[in-house]
C-alpha positions in Angstrom: 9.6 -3.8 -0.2 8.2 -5.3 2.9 8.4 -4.0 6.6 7.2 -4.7 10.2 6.7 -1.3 12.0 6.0 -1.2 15.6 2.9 0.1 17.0 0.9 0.6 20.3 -2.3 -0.3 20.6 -4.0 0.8 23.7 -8.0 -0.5 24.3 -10.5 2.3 24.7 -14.0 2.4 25.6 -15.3 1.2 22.0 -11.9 0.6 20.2 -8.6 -0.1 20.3 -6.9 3.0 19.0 -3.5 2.5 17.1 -0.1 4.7 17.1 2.5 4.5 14.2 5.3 6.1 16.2 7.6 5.9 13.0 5.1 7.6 10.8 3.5 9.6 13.2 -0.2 8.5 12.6 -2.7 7.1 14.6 -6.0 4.9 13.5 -8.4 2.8 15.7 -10.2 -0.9 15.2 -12.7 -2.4 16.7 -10.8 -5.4 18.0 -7.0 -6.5 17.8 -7.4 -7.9 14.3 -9.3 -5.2 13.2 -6.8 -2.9 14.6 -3.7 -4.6 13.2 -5.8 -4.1 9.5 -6.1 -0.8 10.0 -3.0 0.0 11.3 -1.3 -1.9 7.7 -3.8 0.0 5.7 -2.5 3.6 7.4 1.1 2.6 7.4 0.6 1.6 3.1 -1.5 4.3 2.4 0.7 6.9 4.3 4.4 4.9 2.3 2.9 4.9 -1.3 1.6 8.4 -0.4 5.8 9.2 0.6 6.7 7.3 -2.3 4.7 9.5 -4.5 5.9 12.6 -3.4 9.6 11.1 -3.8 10.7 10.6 0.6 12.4 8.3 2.0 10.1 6.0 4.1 11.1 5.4 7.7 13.3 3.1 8.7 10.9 0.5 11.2 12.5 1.8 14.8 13.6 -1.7 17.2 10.1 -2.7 18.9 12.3 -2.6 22.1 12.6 1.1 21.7 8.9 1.6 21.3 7.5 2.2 24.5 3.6 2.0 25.9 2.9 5.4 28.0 -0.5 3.3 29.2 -0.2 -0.1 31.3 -2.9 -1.4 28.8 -1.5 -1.1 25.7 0.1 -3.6 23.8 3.2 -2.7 21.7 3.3 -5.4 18.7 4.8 -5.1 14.8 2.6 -4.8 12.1 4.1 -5.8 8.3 3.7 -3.7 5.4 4.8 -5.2 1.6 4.4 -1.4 0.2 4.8 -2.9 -3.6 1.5 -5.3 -3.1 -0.1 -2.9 -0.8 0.3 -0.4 -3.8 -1.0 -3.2 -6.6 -3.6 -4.0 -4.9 -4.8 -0.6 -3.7 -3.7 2.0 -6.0 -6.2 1.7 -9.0 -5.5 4.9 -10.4 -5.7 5.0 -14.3 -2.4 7.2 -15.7 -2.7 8.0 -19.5 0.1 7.1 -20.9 1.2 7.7 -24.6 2.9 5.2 -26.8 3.9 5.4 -30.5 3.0 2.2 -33.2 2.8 2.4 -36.2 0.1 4.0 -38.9 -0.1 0.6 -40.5 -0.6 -1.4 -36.8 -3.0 1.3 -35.8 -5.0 1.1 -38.6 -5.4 -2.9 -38.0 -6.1 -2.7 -34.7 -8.9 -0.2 -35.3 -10.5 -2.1 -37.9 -10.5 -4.9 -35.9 -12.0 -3.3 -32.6 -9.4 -3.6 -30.6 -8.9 -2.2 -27.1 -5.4 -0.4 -26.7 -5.6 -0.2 -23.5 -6.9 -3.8 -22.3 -3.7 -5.3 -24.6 -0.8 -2.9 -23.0 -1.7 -3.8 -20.0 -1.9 -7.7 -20.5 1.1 -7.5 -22.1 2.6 -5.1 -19.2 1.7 -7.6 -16.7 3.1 -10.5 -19.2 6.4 -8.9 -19.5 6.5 -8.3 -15.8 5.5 -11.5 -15.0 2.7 -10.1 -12.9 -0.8 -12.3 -12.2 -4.2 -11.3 -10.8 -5.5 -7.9 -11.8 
């Protein structure tokens, strides 16, 4: 699912320090680019952290609402496609346990192969997924 959230970011003395008014967090960069990475990085790490625990991400709040409180900062969107964030990010191994049977187990053995290498590839086949 992908989002643009608002933020402010508001130049310091060695970086530009970001606000993520709808989730409450705040990270820095050392440029506008920079900043506007970080700022996607917090706002995926903090949704698939919510998604994780089961809560309802924000809704993004109307950049007109969002207000600067310094005459410096700059109040911009920043999009967030939680779904690649988390494929691309979230490398955590889960065991998982499947059932086959004696017979195809005993095959596979023999022949060396790697359970876990082929259910994935065939995960990502059957979900049409490419890359990692």
């Amino acid at each position: 699912m992908k989002q643009a959230y608002p933020v402010v970011m508001t130049p310091g003395k060695k970086f530009i320090v970001v606000y993520v008014p709808d989730f409450n967090i705040n990270t820095q960069g050392t440029d506008f680019a920079d900043a506007i990475a970080m700022a996607r990085d917090a706002i995926g790490i903090m949704g698939i952290d919510m998604e994780d625990e089961n809560e309802v991400l924000p809704n993004p709040s109307d950049i007109s609402e969002v207000k600067a409180k310094n005459k410096d900062a700059v109040v911009s969107l920043v999009d967030v496609d939680f779904s690649e964030y988390r494929r691309k990010n979230d490398m955590r191994t889960v065991k998982k346990n499947c059932t086959i049977p004696s017979w195809l187990n005993f095959e596979a053995e023999k022949a060396g192969v790697n359970f876990s290498a082929v259910l994935q590839a065939a995960l990502k086949s059957e979900l049409h997924l490419t890359g990692r």
